[in-house]
C-alpha positions as a Markdown table, in Angstrom:
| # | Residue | x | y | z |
|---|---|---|---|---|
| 1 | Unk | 104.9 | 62.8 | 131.6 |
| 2 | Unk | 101.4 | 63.6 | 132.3 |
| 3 | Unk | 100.8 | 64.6 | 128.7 |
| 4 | Unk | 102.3 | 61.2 | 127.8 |
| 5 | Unk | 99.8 | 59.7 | 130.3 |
| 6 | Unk | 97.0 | 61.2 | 128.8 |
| 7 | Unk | 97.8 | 60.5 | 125.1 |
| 8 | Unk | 97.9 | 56.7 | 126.4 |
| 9 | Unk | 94.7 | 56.8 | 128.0 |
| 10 | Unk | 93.7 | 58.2 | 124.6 |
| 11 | Unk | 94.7 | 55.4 | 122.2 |
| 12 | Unk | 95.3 | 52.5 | 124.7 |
| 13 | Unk | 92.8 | 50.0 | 126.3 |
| 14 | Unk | 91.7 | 50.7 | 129.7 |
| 15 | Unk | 92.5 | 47.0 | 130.7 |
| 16 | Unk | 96.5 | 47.2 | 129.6 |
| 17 | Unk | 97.9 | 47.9 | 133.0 |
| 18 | Unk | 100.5 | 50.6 | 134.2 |
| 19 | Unk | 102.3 | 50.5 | 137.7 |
| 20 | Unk | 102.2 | 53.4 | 139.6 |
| 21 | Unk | 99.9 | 56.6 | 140.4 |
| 22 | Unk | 102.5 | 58.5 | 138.7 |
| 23 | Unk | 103.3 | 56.3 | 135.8 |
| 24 | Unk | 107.0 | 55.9 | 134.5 |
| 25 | Unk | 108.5 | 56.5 | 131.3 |
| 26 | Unk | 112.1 | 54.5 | 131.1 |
| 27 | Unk | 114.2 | 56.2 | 128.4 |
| 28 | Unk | 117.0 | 53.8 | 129.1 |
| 29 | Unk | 119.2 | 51.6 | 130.9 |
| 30 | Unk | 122.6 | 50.1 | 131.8 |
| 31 | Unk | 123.3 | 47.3 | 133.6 |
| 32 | Unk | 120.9 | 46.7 | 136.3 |
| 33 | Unk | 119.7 | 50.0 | 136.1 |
| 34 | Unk | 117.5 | 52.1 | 134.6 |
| 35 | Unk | 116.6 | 56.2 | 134.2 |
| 36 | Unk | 112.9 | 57.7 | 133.9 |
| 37 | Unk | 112.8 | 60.8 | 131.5 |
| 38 | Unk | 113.4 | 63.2 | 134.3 |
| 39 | Unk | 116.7 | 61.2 | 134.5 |
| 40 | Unk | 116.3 | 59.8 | 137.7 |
| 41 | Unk | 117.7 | 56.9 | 138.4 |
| 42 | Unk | 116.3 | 53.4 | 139.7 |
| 43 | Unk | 117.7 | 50.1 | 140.6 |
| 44 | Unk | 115.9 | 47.6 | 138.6 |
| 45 | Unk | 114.6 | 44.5 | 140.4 |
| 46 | Unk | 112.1 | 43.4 | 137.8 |
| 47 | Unk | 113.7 | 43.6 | 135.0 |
| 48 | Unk | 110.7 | 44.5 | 132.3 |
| 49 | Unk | 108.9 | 41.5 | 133.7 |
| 50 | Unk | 111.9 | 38.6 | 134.2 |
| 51 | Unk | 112.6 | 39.7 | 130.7 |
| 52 | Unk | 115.8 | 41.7 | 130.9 |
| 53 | Unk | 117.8 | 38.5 | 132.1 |
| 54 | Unk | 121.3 | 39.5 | 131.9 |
| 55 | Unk | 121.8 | 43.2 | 132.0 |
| 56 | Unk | 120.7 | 46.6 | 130.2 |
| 57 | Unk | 121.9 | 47.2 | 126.9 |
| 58 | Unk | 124.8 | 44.2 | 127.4 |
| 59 | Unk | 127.4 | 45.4 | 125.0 |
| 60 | Unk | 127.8 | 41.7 | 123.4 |
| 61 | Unk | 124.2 | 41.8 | 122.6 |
| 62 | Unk | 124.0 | 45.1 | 121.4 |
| 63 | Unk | 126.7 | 44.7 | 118.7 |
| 64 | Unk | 124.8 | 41.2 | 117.9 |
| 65 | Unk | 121.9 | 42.8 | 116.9 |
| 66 | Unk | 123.5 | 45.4 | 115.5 |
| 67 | Unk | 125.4 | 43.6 | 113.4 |
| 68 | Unk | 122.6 | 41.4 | 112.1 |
| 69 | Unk | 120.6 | 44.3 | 111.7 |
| 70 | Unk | 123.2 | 45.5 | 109.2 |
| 71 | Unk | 122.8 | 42.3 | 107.2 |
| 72 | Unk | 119.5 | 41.5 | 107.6 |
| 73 | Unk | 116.7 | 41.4 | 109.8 |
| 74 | Unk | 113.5 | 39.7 | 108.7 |
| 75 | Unk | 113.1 | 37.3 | 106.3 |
| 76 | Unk | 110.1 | 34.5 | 107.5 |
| 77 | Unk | 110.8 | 31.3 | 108.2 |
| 78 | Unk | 110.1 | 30.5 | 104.3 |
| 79 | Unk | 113.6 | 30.4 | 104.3 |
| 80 | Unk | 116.5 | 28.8 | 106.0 |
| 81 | Unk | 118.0 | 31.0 | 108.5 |
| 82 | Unk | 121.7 | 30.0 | 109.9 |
| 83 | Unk | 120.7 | 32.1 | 113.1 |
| 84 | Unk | 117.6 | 30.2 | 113.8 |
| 85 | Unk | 119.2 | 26.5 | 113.8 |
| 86 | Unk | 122.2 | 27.5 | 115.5 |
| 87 | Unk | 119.7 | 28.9 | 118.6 |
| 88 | Unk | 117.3 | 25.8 | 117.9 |
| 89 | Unk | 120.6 | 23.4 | 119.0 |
| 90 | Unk | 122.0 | 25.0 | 121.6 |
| 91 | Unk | 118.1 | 25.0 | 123.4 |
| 92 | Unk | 117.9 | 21.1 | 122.2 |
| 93 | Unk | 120.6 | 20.2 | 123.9 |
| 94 | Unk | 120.1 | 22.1 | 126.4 |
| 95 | Unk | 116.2 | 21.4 | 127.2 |
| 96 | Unk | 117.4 | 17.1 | 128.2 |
| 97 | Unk | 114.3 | 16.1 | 126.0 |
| 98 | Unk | 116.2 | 13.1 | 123.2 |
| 99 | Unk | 115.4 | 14.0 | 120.0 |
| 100 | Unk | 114.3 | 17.9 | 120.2 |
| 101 | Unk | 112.7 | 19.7 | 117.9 |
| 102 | Unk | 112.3 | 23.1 | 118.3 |
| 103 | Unk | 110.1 | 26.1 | 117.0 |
| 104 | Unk | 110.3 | 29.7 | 118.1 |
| 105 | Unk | 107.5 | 32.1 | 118.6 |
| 106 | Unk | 107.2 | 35.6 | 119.4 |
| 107 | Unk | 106.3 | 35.5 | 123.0 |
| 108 | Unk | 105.6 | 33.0 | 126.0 |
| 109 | Unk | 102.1 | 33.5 | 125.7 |
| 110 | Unk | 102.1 | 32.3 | 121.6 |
| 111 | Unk | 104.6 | 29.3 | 123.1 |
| 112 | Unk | 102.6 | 27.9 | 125.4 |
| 113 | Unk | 99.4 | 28.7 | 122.5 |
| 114 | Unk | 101.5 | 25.8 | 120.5 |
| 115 | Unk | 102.3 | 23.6 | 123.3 |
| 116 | Unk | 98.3 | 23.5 | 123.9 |
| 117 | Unk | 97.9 | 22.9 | 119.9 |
| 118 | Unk | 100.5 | 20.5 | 120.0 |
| 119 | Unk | 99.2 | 18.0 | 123.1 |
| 120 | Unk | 95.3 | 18.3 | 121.7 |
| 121 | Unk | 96.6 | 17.2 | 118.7 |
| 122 | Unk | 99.1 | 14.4 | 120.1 |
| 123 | Unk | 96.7 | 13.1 | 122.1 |
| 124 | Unk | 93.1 | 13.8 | 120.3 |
| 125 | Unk | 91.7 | 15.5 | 123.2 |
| 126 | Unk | 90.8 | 19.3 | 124.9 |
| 127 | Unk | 91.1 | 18.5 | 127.8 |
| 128 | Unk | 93.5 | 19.8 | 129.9 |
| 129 | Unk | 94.9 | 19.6 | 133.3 |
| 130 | Unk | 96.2 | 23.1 | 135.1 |
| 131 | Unk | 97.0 | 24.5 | 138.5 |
| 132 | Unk | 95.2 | 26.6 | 140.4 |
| 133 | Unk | 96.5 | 30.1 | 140.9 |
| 134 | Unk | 98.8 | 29.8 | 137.9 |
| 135 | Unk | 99.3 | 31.7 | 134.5 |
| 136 | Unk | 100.0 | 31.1 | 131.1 |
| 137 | Unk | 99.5 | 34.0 | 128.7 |
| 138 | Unk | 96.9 | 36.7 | 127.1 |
| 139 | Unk | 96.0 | 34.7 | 124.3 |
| 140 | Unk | 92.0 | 32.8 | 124.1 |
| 141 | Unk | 93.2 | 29.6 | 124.6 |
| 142 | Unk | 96.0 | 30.6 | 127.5 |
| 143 | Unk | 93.4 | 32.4 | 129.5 |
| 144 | Unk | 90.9 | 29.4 | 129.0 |
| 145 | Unk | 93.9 | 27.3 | 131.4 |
| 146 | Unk | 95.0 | 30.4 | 133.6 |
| 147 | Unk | 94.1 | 29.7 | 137.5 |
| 148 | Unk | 93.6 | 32.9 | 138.6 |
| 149 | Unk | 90.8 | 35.2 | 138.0 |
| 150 | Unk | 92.3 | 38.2 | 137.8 |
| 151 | Unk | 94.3 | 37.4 | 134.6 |
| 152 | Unk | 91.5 | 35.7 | 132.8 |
| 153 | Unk | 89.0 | 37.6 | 131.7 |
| 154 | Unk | 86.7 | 35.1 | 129.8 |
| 155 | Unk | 85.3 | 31.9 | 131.1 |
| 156 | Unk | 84.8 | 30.8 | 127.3 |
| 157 | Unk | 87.5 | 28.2 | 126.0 |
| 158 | Unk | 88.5 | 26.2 | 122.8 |
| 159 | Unk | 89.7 | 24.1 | 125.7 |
| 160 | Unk | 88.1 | 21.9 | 128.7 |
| 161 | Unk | 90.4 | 22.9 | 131.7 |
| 162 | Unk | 90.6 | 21.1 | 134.9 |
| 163 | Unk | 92.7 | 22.3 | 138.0 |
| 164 | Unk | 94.8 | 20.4 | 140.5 |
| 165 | Unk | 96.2 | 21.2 | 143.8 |
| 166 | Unk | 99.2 | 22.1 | 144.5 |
| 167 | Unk | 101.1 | 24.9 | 142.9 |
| 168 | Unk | 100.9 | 26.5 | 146.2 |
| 169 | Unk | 102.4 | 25.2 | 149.0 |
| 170 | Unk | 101.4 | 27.6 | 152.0 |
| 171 | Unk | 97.7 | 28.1 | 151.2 |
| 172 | Unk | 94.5 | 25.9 | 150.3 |
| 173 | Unk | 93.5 | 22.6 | 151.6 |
| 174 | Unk | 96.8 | 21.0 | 152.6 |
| 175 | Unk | 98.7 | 24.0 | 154.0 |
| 176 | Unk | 99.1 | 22.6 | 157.3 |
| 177 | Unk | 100.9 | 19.2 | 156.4 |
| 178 | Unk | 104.4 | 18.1 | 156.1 |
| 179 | Unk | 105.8 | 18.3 | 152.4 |
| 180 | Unk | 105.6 | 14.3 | 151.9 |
| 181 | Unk | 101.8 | 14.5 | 152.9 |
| 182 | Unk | 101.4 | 17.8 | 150.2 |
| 183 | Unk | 102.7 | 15.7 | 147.9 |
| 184 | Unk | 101.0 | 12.6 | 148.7 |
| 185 | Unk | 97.2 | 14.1 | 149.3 |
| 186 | Unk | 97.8 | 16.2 | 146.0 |
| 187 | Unk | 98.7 | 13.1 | 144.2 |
| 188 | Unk | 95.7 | 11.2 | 145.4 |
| 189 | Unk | 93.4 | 14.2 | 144.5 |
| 190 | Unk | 94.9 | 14.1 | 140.7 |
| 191 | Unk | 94.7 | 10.2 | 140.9 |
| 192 | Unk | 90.4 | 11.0 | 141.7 |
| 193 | Unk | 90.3 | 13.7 | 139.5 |
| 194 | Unk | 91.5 | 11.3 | 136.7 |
| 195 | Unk | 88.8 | 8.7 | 137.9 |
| 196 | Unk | 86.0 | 10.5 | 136.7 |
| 197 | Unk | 86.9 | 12.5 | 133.4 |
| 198 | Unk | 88.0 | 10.5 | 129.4 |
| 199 | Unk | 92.3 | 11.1 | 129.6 |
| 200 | Unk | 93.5 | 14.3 | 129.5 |
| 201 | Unk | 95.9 | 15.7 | 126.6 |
| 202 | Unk | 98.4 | 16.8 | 129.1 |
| 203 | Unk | 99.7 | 18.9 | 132.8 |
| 204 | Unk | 100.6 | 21.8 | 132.3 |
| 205 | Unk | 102.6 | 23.7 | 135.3 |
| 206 | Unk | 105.0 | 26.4 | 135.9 |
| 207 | Unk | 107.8 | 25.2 | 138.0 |
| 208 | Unk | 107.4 | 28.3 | 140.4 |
| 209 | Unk | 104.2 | 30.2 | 139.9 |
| 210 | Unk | 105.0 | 33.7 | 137.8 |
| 211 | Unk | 102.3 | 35.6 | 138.1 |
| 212 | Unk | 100.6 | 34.0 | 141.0 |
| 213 | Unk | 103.4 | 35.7 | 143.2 |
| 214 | Unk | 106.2 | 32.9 | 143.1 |
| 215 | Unk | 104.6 | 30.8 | 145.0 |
| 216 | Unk | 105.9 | 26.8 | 144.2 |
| 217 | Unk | 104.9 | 23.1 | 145.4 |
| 218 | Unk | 107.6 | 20.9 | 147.5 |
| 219 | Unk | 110.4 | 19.6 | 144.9 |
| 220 | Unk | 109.4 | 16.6 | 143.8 |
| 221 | Unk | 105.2 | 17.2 | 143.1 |
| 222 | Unk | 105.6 | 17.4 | 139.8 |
| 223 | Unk | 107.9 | 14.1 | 139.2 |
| 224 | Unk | 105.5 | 12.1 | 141.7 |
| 225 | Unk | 102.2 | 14.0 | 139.1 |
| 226 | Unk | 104.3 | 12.3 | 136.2 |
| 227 | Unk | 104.2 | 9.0 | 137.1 |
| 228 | Unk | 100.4 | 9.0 | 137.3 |
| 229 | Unk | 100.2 | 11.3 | 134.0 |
| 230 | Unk | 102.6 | 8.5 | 132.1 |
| 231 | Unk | 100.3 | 5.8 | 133.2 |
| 232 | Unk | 97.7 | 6.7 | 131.3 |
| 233 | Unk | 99.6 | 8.7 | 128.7 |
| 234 | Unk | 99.2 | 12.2 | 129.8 |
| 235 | Unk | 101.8 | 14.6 | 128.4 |
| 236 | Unk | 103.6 | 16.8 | 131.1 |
| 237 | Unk | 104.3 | 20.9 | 129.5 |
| 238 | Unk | 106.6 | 22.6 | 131.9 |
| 239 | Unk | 105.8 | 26.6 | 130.9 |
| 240 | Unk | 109.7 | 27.7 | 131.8 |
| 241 | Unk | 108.6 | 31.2 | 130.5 |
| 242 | Unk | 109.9 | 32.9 | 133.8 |
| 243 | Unk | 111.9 | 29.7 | 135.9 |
| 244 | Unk | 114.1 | 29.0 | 132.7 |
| 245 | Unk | 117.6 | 29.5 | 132.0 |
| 246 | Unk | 119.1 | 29.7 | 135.3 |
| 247 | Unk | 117.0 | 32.2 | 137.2 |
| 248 | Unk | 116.1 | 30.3 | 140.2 |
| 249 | Unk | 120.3 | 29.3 | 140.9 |
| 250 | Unk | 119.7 | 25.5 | 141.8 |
| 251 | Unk | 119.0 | 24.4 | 138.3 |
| 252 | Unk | 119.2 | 25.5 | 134.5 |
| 253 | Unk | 115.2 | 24.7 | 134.7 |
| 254 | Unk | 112.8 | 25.0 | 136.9 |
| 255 | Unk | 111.5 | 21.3 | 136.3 |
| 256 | Unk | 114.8 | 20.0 | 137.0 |
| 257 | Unk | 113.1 | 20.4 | 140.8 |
| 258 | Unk | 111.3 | 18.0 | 140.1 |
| 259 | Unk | 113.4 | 15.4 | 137.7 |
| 260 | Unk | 113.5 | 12.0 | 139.4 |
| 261 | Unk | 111.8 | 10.5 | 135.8 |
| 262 | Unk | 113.7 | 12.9 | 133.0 |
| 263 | Unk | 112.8 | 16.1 | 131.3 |
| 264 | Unk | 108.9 | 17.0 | 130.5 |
| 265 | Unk | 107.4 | 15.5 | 127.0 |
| 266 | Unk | 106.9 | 19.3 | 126.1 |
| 267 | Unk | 108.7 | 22.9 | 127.4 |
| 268 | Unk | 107.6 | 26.3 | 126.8 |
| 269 | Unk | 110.4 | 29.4 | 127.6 |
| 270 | Unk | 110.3 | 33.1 | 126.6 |
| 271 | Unk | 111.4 | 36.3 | 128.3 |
| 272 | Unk | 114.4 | 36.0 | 129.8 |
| 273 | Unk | 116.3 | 34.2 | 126.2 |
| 274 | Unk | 115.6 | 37.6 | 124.6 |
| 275 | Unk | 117.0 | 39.7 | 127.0 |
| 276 | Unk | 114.4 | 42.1 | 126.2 |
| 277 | Unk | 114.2 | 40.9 | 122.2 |
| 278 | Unk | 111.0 | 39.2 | 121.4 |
| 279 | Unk | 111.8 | 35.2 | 121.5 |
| 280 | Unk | 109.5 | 32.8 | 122.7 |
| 281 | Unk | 109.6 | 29.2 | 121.5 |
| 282 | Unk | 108.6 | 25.2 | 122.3 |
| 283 | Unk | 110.6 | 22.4 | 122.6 |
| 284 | Unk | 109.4 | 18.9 | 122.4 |
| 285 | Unk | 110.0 | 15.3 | 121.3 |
| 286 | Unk | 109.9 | 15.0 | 117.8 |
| 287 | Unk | 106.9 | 12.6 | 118.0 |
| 288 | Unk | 105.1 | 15.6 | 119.3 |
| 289 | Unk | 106.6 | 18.0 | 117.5 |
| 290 | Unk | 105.7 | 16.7 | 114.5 |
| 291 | Unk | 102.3 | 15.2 | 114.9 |
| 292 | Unk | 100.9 | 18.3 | 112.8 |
| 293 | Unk | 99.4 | 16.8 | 109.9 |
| 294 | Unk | 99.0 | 20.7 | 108.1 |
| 295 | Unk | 101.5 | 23.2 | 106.9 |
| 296 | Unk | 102.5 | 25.6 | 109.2 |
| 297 | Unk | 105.0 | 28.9 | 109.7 |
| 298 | Unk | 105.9 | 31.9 | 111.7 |
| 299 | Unk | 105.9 | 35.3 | 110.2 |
| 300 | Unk | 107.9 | 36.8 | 112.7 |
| 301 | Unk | 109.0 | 33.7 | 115.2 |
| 302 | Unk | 112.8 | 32.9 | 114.7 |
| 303 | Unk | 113.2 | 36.0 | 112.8 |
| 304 | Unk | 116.8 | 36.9 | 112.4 |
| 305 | Unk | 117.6 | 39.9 | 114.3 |
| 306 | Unk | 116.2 | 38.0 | 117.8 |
| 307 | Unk | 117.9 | 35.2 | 117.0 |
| 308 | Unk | 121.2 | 37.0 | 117.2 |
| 309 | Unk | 120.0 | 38.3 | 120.5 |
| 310 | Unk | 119.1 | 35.2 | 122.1 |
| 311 | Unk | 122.4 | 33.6 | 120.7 |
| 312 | Unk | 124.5 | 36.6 | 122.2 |
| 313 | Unk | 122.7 | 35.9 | 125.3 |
| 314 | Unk | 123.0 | 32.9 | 125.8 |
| 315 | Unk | 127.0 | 32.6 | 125.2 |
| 316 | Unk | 126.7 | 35.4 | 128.0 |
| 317 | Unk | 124.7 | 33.8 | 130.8 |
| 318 | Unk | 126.7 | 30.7 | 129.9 |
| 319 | Unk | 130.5 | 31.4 | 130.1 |
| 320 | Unk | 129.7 | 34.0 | 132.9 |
| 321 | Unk | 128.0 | 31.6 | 134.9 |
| 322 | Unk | 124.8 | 33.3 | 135.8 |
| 323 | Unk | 123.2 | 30.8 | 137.1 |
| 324 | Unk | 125.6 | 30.3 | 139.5 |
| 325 | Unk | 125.4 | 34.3 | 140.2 |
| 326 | Unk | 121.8 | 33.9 | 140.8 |
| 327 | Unk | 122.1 | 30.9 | 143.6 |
| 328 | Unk | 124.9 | 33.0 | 145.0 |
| 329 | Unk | 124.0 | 36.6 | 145.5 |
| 330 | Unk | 120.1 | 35.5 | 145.5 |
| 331 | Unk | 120.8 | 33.3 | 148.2 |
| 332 | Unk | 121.7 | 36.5 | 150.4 |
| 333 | Unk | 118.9 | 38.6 | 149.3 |
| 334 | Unk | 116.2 | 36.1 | 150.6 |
| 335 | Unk | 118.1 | 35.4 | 154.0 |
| 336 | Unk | 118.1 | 39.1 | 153.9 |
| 337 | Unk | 114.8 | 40.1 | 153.1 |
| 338 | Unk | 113.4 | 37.1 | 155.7 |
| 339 | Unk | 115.5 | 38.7 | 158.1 |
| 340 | Unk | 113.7 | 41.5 | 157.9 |
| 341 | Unk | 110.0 | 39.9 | 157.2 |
| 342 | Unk | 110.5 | 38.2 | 160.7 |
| 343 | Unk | 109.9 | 41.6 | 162.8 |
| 344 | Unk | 107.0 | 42.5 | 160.2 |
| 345 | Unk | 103.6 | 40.6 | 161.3 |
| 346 | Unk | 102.5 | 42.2 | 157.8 |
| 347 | Unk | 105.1 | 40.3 | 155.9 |
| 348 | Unk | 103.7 | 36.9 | 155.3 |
| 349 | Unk | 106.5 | 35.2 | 153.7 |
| 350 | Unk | 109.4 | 35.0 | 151.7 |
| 351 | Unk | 109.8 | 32.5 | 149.4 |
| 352 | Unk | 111.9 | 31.7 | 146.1 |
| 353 | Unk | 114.6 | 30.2 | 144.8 |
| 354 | Unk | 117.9 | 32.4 | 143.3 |
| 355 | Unk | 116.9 | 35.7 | 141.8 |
| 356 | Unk | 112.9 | 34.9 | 141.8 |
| 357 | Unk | 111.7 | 36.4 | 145.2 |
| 358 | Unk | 108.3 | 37.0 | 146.4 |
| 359 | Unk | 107.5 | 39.2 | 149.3 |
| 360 | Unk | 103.5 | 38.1 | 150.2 |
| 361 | Unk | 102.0 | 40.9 | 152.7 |
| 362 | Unk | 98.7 | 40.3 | 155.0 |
| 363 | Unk | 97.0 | 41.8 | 156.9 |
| 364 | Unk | 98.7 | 41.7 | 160.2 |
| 365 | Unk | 97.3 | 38.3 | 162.2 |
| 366 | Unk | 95.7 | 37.0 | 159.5 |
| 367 | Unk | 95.7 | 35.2 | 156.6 |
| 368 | Unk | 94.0 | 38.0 | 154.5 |
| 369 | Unk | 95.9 | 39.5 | 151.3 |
| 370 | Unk | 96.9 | 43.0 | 151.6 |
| 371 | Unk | 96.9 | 44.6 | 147.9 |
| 372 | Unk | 96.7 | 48.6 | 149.3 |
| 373 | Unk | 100.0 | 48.1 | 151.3 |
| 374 | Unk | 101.7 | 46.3 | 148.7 |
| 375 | Unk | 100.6 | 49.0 | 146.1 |
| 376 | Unk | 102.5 | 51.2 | 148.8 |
| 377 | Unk | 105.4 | 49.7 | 149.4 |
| 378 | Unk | 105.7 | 49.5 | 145.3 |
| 379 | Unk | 105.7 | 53.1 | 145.3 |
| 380 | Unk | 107.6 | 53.9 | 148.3 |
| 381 | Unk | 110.4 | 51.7 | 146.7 |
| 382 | Unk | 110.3 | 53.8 | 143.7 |
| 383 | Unk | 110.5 | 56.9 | 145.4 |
| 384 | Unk | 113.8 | 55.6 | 146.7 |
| 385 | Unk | 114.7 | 54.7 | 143.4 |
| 386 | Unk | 114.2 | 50.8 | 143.5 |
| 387 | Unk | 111.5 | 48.7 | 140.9 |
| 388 | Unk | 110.1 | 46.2 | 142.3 |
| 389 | Unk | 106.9 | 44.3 | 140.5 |
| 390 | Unk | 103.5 | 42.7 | 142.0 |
| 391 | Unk | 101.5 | 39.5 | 141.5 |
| 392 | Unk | 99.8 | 36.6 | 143.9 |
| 393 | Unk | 96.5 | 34.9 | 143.8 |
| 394 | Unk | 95.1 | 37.1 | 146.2 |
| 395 | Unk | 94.6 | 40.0 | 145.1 |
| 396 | Unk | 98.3 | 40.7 | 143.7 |
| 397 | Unk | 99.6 | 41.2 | 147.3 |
| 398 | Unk | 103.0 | 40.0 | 146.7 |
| 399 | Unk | 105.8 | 42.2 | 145.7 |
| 400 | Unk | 107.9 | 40.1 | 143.0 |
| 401 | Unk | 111.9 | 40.8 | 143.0 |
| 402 | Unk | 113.8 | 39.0 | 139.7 |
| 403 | Unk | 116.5 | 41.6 | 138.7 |
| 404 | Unk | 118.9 | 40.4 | 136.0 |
| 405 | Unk | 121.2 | 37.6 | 137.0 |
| 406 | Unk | 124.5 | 39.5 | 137.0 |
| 407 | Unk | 123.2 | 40.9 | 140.2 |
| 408 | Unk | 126.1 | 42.2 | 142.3 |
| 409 | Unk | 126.3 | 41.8 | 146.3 |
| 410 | Unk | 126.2 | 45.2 | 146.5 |
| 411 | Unk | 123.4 | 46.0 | 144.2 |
| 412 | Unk | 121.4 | 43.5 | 146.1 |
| 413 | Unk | 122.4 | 44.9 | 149.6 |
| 414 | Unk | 121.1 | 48.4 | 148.0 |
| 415 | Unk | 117.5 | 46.9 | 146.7 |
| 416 | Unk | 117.6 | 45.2 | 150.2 |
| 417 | Unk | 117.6 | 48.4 | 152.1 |
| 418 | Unk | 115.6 | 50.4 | 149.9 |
| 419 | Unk | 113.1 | 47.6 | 150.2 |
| 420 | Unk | 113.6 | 47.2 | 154.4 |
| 421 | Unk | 112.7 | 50.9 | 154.3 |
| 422 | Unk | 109.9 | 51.0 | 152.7 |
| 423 | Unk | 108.6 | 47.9 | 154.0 |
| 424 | Unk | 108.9 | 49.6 | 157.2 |
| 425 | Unk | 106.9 | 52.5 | 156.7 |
| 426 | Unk | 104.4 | 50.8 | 154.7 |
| 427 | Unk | 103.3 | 47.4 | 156.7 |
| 428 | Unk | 102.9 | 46.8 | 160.1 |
């Protein structure tokens, strides 16, 4: 392993991150778990970034891509391609937006690049309206609308970005009040905001905060932000990258939260479709969709052989109810885990919503993020065979918990305990 470590330092950037002191090599998996190359192994709660949605190598997706592998596996989108339109309906009609059109990238960070392209172009401006503490994506125009410093490494920007309140409900300005009055002083603070700057081309929020630790506003923000934003004809882009597809249990999609006036104008997903294959992809009115007025393609966006996966997937998550799964057994992980949190002044809070968990440490007594002792209790997890990820706005002191959503009750109990443990000998 060290050898490995050392011929990645060689040829790698020093800015593309690794967890752990010791890093790990997986060699493979099998349903929610995963083996390092010493063959230990680990019970994974993070699933390759929310990625892994369903399960390691999933039998009906590995003979999916198998099979269209044998056929074929690339051709462009030159070409009609029967896997690409079949996916491209089932996500139509599945996204609520009338008259979808759909286009498929290779990642969430290229998605949300062409929900950005699509909304200047819609509505002939750069400007842009964002939340604080959230993410987007790698890309120079993602990074130019990311709310949190320490995943955006350039103040430079194709775009003008402005940022709201309210993506996190426990922290900032209006912390103390009851969720109507968070909702209602956020609201007014957009509604000022929108006083003094030529319309915006659009909102654009995660449901619940990925990166920034899974951190989320009161249900119903974002549907009380729309009916200011539809006033003036401001475009709404809900970035479902992590929250789609059933992971937080309540809903299909994390906007649905927040559906009192119908779907968003525009919704970016990624990740979790794939299973691990690399599908990202837009969906949007066809008004928007098709307000390009220049050719365009993908190379490698719809390409066959992830089509297949994200079909297989799909029909999984689907007739074995995973959603449901994911409200269920994620349901007793978080009463779990806050069980616990409650005789841990370090543990600030649990928060989430099915099998999206965040686990925010302090500091004990204060309000001050904690990174070292969540950096510990990452690696005391792993000792103990459990993978856990990291995030937040402060300093990435929240643990992040999203295993694949055919979680069982007893996997969960096991994370749980691994996790009480090393919570335990970590925080105080």
């Amino acid at each position: 392993m060290s050898d490995l470590y050392g011929r990645h330092k060689a040829v790698l950037p020093d800015w593309l991150a690794l967890y752990y002191q010791d890093p790990l090599e997986i060699t493979h998996g099998e349903g929610r778990y995963v083996w390092d190359a010493d063959g230990k192994r680990y019970l994974d709660f993070f699933g390759g970034i929310l990625t892994t949605m369903t399960a390691h190598a999933l039998p009906e997706i590995t003979k999916a891509v198998s099979e269209q592998a044998g056929r074929i596996i690339h051709s462009s989108t030159l070409y009609l391609n029967r896997p690409m339109v079949e996916l491209a309906e089932r996500v139509a009609q599945l996204s609520g937006i009338p008259d979808a059109r759909v286009f498929f990238t290779t990642s969430g960070t290229e998605a949300n690049d062409t929900a950005l392209l699509l909304a200047t172009s819609y509505r002939r401006s750069n400007q842009i309206l964002a939340m604080r503490n959230s993410y987007h994506g790698r890309s120079f125009s993602t990074v130019g609308i990311t709310g949190n410093k320490g995943w955006s490494p350039t103040s430079l920007s194709p775009l003008q970005t402005l940022y709201v309140h309210g993506g996190v409900r426990t922290r900032g300005p209006y912390a103390d009040l009851s969720d109507d009055e968070f909702i209602a002083a956020c609201v007014a603070d957009l509604e000022d905001l929108l006083g003094h700057v030529r319309p915006p081309a659009a909102l654009i929020a995660e449901p619940i905060q990925g990166v920034g630790g899974f951190t989320s506003p009161p249900d119903g923000l974002y549907a009380a932000f729309r009916r200011v934003l539809k006033e003036r004809g401001i475009l709404w882009i809900a970035d479902e990258v992590q929250t789609g597809w059933g992971r937080t249990g309540e809903h299909f999609w994390g906007w649905q939260a927040h559906a009192e006036d119908g779907p968003p104008d525009i919704v970016t997903f990624a990740k979790g479709i794939g299973n691990g294959m690399s599908i990202g992809g837009v969906v949007a009115r066809a008004e928007i969709m098709n307000c390009l007025d220049s050719h365009s393609i993908s190379t490698f966006g719809g390409t066959q052989i992830t089509m297949a996966a994200g079909l297989a997937n799909l029909t999984y998550l689907l007739e074995h109810d995973l959603q449901g799964n994911a409200r269920r057994v994620g349901g007793l992980l978080i009463e779990r885990l806050r069980g616990v949190a409650a005789q841990l002044p370090g543990v600030r809070e649990v928060r989430g919503r099915g099998l999206m968990i965040g686990v925010e440490l302090v500091k004990p007594g204060t309000d001050t993020a904690d990174p070292d002792t969540a950096a510990a209790v990452l690696e005391a997890a792993r000792e103990e065979g459990l993978l856990l990820g990291k995030g937040g706005g402060h300093n990435t002191s929240a643990l992040r918990i999203a295993p694949p959503l055919s979680l069982t009750v007893a996997e969960a109990e096991e994370g749980a305990a691994i996790l009480e443990r090393a919570l335990r000998s970590c925080v105080q």
